[in-house]
PASEBA-1860 file (N, C-alpha, C; in nm, 3 decimals):
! residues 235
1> XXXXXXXX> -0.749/3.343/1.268/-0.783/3.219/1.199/-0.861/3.245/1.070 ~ -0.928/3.366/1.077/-0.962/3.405/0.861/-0.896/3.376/0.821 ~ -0.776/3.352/0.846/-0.685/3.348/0.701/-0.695/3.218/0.613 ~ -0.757/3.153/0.742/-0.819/2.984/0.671/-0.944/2.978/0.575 ~ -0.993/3.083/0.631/-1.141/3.083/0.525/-1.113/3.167/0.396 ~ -1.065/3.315/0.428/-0.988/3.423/0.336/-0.928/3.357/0.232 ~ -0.857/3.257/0.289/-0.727/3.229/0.169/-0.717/3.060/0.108 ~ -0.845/3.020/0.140/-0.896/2.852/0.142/-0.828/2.838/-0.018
9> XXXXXXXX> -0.871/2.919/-0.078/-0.829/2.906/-0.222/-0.671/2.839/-0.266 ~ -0.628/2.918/-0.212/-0.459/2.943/-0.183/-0.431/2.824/-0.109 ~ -0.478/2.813/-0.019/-0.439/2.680/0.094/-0.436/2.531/-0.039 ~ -0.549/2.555/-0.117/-0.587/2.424/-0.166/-0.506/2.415/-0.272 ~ -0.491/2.511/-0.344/-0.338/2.546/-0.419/-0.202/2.456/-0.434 ~ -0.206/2.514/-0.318/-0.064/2.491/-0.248/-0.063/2.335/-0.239 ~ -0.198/2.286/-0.181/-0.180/2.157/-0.142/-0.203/2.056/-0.248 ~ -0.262/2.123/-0.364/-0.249/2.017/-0.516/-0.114/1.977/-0.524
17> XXXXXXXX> -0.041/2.096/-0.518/0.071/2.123/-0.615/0.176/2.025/-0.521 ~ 0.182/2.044/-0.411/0.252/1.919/-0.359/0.198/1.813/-0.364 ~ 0.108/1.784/-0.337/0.075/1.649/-0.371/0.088/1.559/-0.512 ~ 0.127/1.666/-0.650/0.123/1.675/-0.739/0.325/1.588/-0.706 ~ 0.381/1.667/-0.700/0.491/1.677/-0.656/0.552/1.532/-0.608 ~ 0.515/1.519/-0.467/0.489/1.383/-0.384/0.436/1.252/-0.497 ~ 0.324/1.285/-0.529/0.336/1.160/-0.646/0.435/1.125/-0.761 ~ 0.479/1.240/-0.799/0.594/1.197/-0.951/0.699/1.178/-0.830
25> XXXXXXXX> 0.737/1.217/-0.738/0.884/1.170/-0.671/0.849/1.060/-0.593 ~ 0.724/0.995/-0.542/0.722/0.850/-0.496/0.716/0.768/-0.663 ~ 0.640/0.734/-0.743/0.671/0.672/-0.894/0.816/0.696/-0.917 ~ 0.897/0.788/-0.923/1.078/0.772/-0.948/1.185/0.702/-0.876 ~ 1.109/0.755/-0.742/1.162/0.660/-0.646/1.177/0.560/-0.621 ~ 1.024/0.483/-0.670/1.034/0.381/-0.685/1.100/0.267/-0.763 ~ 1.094/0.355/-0.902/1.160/0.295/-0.978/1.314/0.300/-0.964 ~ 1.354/0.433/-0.960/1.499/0.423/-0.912/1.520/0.334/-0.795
33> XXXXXXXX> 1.471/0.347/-0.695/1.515/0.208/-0.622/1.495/0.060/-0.629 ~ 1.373/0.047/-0.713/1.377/-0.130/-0.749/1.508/-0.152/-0.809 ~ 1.612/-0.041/-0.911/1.666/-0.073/-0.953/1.846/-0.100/-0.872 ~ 1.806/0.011/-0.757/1.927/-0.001/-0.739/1.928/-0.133/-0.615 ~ 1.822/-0.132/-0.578/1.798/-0.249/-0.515/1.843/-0.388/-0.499 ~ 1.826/-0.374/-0.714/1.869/-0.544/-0.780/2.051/-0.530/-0.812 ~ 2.110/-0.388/-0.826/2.216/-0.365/-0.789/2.306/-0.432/-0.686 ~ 2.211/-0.369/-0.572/2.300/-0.401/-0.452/2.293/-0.568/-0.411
41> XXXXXXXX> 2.218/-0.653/-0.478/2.188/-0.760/-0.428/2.263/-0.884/-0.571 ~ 2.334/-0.773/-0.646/2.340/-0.861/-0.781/2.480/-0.912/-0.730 ~ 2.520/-1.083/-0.848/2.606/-1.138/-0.765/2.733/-1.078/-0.839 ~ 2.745/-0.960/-0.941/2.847/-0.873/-1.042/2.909/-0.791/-0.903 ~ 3.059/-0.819/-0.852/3.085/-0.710/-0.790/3.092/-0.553/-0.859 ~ 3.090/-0.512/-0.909/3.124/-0.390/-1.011/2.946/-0.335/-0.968 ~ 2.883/-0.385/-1.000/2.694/-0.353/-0.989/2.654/-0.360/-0.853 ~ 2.709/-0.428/-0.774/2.721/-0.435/-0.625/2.752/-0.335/-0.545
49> XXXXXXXX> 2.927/-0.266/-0.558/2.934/-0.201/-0.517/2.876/-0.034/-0.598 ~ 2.864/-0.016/-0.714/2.788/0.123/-0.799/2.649/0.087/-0.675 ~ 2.547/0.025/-0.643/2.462/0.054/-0.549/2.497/0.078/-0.424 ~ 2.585/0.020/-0.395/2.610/0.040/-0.227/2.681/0.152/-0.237 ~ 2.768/0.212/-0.305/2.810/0.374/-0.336/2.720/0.490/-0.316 ~ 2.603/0.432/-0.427/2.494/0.559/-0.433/2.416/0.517/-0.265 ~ 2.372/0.454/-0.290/2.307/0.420/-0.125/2.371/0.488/-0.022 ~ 2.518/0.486/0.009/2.516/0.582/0.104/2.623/0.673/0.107
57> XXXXXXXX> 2.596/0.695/-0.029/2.635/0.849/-0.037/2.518/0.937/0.001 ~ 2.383/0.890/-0.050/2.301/0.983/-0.089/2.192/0.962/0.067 ~ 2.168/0.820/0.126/2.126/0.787/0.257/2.232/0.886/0.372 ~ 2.315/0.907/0.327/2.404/0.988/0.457/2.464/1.175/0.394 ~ 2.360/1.188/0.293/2.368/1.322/0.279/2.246/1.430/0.329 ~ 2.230/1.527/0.371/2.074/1.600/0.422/2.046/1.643/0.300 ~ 1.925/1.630/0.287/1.825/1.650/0.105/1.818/1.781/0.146 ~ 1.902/1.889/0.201/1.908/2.018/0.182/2.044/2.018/0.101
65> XXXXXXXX> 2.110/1.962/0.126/2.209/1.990/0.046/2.172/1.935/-0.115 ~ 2.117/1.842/-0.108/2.115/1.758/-0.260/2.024/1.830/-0.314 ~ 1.891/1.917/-0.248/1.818/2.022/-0.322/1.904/2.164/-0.369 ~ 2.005/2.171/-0.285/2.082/2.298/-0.330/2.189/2.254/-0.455 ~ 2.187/2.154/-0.433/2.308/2.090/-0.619/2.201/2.103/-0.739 ~ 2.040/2.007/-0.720/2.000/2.019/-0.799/1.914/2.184/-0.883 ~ 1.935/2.290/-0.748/1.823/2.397/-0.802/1.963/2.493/-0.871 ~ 2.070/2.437/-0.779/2.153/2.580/-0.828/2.301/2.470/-0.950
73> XXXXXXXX> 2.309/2.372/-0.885/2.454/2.287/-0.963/2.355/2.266/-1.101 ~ 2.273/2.246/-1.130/2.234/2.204/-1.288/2.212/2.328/-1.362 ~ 2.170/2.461/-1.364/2.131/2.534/-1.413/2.283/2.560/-1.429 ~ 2.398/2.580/-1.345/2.519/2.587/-1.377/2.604/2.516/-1.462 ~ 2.510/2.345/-1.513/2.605/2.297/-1.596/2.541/2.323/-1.704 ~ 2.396/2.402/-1.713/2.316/2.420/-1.863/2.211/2.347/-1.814 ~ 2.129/2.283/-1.769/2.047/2.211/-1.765/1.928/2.277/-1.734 ~ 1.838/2.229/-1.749/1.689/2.242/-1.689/1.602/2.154/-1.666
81> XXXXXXXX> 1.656/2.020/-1.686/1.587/1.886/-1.677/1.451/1.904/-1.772 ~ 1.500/1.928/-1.896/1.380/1.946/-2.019/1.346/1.817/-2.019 ~ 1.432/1.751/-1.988/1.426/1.520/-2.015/1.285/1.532/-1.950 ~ 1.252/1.610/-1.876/1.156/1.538/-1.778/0.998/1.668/-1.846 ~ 1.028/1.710/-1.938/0.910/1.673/-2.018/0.876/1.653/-2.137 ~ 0.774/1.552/-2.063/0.705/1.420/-2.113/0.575/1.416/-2.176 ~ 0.536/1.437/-2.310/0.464/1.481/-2.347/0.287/1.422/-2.255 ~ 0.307/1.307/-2.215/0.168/1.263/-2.140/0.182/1.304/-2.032
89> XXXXXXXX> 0.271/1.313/-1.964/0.254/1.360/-1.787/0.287/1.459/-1.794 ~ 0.281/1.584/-1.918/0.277/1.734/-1.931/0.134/1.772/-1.907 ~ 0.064/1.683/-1.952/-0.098/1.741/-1.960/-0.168/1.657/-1.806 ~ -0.077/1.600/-1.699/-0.202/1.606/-1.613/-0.083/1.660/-1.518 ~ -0.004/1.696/-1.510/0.129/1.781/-1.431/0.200/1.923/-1.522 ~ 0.118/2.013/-1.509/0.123/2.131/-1.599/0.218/2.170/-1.591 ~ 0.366/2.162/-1.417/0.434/2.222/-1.405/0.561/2.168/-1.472 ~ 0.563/2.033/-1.504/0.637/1.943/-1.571/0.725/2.036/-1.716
97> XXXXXXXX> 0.604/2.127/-1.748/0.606/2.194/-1.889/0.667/2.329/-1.901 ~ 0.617/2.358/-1.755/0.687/2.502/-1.736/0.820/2.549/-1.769 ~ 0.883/2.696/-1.802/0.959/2.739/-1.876/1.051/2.736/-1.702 ~ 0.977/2.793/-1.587/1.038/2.751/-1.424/1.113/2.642/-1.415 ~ 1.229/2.600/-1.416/1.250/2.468/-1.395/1.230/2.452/-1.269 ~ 1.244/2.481/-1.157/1.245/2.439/-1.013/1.124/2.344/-0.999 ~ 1.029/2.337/-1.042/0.963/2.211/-0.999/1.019/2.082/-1.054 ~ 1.063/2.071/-1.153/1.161/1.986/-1.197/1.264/1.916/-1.127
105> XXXXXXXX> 1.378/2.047/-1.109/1.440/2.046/-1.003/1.443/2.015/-0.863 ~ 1.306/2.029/-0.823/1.293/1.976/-0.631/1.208/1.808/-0.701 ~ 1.197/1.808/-0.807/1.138/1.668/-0.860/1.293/1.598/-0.831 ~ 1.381/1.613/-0.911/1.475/1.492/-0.912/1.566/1.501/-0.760 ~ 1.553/1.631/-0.691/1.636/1.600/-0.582/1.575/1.479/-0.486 ~ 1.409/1.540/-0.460/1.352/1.412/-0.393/1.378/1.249/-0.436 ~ 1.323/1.260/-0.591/1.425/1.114/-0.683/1.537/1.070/-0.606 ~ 1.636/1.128/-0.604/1.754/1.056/-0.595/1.773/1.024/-0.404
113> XXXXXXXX> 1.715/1.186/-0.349/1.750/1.130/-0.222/1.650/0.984/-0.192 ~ 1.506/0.997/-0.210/1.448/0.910/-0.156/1.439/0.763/-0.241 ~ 1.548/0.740/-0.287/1.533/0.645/-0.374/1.639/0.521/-0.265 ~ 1.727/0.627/-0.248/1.830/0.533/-0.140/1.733/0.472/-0.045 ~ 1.641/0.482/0.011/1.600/0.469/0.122/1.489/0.345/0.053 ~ 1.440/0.385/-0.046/1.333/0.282/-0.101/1.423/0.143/-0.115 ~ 1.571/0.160/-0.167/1.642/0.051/-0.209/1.668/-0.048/-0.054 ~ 1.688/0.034/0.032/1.647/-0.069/0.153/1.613/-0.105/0.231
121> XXXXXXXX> 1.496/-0.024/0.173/1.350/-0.106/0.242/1.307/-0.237/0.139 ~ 1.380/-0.203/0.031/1.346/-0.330/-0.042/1.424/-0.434/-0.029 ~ 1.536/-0.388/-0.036/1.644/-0.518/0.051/1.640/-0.582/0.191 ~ 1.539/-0.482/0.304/1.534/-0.559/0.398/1.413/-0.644/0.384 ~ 1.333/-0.655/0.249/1.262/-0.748/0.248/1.309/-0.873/0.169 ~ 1.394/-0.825/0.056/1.451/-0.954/0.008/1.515/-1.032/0.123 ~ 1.633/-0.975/0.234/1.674/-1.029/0.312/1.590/-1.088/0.394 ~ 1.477/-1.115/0.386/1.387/-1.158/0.500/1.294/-1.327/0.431
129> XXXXXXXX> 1.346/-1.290/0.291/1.324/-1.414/0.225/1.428/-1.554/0.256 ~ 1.369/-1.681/0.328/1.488/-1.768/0.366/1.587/-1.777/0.222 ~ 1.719/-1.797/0.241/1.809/-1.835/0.191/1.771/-1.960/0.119 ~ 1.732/-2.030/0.164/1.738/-2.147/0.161/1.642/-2.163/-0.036 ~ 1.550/-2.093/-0.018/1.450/-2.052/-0.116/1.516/-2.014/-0.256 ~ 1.589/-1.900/-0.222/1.742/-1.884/-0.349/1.795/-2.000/-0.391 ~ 1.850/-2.062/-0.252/1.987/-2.162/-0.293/1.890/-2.267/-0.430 ~ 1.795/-2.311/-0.347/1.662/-2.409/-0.415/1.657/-2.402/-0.597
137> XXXXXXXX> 1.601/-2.255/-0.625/1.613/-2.213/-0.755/1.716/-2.204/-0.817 ~ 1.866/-2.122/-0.778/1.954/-2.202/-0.866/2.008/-2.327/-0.873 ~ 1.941/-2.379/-0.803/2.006/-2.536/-0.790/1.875/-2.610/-0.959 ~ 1.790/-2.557/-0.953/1.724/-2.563/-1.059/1.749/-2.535/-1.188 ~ 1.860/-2.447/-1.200/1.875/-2.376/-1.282/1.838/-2.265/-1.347 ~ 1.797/-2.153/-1.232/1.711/-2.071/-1.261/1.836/-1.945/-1.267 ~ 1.823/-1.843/-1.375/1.944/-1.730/-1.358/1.936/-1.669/-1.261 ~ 1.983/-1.544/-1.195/1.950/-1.475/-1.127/1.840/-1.441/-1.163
145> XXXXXXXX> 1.851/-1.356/-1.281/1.707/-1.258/-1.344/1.561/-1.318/-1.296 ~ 1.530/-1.469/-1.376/1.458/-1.586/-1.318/1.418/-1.577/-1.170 ~ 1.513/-1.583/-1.126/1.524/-1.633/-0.913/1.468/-1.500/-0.891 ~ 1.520/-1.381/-0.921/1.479/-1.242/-0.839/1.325/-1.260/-0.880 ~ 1.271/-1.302/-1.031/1.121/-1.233/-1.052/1.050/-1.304/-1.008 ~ 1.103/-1.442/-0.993/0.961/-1.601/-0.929/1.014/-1.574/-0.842 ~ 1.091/-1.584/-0.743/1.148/-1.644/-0.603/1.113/-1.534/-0.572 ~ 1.227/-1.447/-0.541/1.258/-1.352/-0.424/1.191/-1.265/-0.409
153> XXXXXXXX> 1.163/-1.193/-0.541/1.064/-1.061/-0.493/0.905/-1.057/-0.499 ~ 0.854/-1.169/-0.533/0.715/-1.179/-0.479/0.675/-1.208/-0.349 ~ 0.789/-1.282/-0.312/0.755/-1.286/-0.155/0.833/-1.143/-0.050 ~ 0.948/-1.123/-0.087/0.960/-1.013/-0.030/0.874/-0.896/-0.029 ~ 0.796/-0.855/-0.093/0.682/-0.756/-0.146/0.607/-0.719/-0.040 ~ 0.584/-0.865/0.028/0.523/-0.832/0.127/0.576/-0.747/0.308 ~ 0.691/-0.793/0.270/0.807/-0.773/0.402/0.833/-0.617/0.369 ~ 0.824/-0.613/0.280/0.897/-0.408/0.214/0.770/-0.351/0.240
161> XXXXXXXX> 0.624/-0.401/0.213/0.543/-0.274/0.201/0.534/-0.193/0.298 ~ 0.512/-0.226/0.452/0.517/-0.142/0.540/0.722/-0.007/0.558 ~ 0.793/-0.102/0.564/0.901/0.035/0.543/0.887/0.087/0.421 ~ 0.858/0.076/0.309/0.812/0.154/0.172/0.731/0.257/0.253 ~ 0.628/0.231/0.287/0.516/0.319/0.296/0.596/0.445/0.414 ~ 0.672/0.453/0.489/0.741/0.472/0.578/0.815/0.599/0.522 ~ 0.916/0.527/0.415/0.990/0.606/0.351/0.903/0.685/0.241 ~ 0.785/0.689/0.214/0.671/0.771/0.133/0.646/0.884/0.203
169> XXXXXXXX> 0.592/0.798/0.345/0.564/0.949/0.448/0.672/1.021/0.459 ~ 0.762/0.910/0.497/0.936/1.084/0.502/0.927/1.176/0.399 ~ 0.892/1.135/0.272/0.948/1.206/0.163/0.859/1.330/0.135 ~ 0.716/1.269/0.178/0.597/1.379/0.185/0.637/1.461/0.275 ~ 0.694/1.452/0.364/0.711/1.602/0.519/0.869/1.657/0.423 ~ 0.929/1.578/0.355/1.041/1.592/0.313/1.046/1.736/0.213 ~ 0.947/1.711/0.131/0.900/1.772/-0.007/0.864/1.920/0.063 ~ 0.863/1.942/0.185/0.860/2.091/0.246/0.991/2.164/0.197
177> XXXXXXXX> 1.093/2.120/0.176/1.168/2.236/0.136/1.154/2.241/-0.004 ~ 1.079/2.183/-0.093/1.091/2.220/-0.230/1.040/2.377/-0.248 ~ 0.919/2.462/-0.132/0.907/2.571/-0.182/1.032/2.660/-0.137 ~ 1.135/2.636/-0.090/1.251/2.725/-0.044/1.335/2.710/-0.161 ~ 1.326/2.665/-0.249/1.459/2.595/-0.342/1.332/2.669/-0.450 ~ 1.300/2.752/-0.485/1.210/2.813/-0.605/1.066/2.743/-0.650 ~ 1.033/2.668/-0.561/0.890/2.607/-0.626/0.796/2.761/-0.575 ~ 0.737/2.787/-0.693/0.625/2.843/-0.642/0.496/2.805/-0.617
185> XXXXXXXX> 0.417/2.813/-0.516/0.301/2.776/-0.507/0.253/2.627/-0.436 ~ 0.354/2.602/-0.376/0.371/2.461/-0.287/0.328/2.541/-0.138 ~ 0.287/2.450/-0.065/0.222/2.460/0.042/0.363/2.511/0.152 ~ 0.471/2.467/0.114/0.572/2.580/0.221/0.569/2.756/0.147 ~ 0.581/2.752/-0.025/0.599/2.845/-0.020/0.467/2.945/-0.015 ~ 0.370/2.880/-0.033/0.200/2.930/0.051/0.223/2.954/0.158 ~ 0.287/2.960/0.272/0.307/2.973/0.386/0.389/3.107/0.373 ~ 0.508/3.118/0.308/0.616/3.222/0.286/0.530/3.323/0.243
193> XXXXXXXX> 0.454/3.326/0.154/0.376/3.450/0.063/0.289/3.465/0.163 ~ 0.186/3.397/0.211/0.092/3.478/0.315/0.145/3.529/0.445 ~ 0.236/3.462/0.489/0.349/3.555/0.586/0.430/3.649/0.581 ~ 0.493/3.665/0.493/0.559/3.738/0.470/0.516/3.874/0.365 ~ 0.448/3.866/0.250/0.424/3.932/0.161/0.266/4.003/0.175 ~ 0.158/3.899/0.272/0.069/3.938/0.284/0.025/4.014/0.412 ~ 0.158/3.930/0.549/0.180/4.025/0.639/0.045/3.905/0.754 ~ 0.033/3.755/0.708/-0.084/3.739/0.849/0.006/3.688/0.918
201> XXXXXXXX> -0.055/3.658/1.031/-0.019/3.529/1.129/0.054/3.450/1.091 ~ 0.164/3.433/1.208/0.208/3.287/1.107/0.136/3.154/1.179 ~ 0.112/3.156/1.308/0.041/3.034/1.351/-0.061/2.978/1.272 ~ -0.195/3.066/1.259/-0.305/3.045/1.194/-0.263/2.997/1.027 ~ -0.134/3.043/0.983/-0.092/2.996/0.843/-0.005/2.840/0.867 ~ 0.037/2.826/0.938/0.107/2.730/1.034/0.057/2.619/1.023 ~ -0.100/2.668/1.082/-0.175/2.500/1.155/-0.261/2.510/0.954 ~ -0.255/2.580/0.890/-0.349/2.562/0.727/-0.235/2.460/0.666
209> XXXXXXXX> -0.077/2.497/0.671/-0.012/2.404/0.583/0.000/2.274/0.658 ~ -0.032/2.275/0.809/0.003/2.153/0.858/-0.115/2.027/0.834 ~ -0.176/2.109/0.859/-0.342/2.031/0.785/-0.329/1.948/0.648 ~ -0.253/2.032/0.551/-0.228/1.973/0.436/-0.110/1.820/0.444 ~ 0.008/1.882/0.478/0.026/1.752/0.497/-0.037/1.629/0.588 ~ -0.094/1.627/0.678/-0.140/1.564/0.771/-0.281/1.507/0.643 ~ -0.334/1.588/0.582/-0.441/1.480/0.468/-0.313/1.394/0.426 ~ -0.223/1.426/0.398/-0.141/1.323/0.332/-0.138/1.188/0.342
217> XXXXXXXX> -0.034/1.275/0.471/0.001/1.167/0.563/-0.050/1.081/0.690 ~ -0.138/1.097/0.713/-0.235/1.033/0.842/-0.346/0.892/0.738 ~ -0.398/0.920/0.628/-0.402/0.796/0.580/-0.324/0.754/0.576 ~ -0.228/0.756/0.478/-0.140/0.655/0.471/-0.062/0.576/0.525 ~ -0.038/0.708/0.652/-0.030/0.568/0.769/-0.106/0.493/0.877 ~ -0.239/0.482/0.882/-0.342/0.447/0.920/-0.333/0.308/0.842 ~ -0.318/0.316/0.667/-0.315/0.223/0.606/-0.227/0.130/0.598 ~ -0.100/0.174/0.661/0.044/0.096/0.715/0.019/-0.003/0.822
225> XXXXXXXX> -0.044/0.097/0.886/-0.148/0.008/1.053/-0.188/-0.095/1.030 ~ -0.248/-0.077/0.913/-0.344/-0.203/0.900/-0.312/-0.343/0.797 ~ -0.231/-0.269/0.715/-0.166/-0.349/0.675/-0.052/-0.488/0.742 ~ 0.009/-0.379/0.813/0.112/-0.449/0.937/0.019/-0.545/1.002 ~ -0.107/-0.507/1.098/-0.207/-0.560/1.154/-0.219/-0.728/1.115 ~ -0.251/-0.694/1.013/-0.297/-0.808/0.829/-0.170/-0.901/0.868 ~ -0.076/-0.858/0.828/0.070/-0.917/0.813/0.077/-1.050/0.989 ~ 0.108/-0.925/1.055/0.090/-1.026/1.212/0.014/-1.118/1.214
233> XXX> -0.108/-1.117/1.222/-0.188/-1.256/1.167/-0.148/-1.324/1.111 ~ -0.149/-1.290/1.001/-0.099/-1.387/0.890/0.031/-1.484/0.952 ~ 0.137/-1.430/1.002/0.187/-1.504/1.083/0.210/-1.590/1.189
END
């Protein structure tokens, strides 16, 4: 169990850098799914079905495979996802900048996989908004655009936050294979280097990365708890 005190440095490392990670791919996610969200719910068949396509193509693919398109299929078509740096979120995400693309790379795989999943958790909250509430506003004359921003999705907001938060935690235990796909210095591949290269334990290295996610993830869902809690009442 030294290897917890020995290598605390390293442990904490590891555990910025995902967490680092985990935040720019929950913000993409998000956004990519509000959008595909209003997709799947728009009354344009053509925009309807382009979301329900990506939705489950990408909901019924394993984010091992979609990490192996993005670390090895883009560098093959030329790419390095330079798009994704950004001169302001270069200076508080250093790796954003790096000449490495793979943090990049395990950035947009998480994007795209966990975006499907955000899109319906957000739709099972629009769906949870009565009908009746829609029909109301365009009978007003309200556009869609109108109806989705007053009507539907302020009240749904509330119905999505708990599966949102849900699909956050997946994505955080998820973001473990980004150090297998070339991230260096992520709390799986902190695990690989002191096992393998440094030769300790793997248990005692085991229960250091599990610790890390578990800060993650044990608030946040504590805070789901209570939220939900909140919600029941309220009802």
């Amino acid at each position: 169990m030294n290897v917890l005190i020995d290598k605390f440095d390293v442990f904490a490392g590891g555990f910025w850098l995902t967490l680092q990670i985990c935040v720019l791919a929950a913000i993409g996610a998000l956004v990519l799914g509000g959008i595909l969200a209003v997709l799947r719910i728009s009354p344009v068949p053509p925009l309807r079905a382009l979301g329900t396509t990506y939705v489950n193509v990408f909901r019924n693919m394993p984010l091992t495979v979609v990490m192996f398109f993005a670390a090895f299929g883009l560098p093959a078509l030329g790419s390095n996802a330079d798009f994704l740096r950004i001169p302001v979120l270069d200076s508080l995400f250093s790796r954003l900048g790096t000449d490495l693309p793979y943090f990049r790379f395990a950035l947009i795989a998480l994007v795209l996989y966990t975006a499907a999943f955000v899109c319906e958790a957000l739709r099972s909250g629009v769906n949870a908004v009565p009908a009746g509430q829609a029909e109301a506003a365009r009978s007003l004359g309200l556009t869609f655009g109108q109806n989705l921003r007053h009507v539907v999705l302020p009240q749904s907001w509330q119905a999505s936050v708990v599966p949102l938060g849900s699909v956050i935690i997946a994505m955080i235990k998820n973001s473990a294979l980004a150090g297998f796909f070339g991230v260096v210095g992520d709390l799986s591949a902190t695990a690989d280097q002191l096992t393998g290269a440094e030769g300790y334990a793997f248990i005692p290295v085991a229960i250091g990365v599990s610790v890390g996610y578990l800060i993650m993830t044990v608030p946040l869902g504590a805070l789901l708890d209570r939220i939900e809690k909140r919600q029941a009442v309220a009802r």
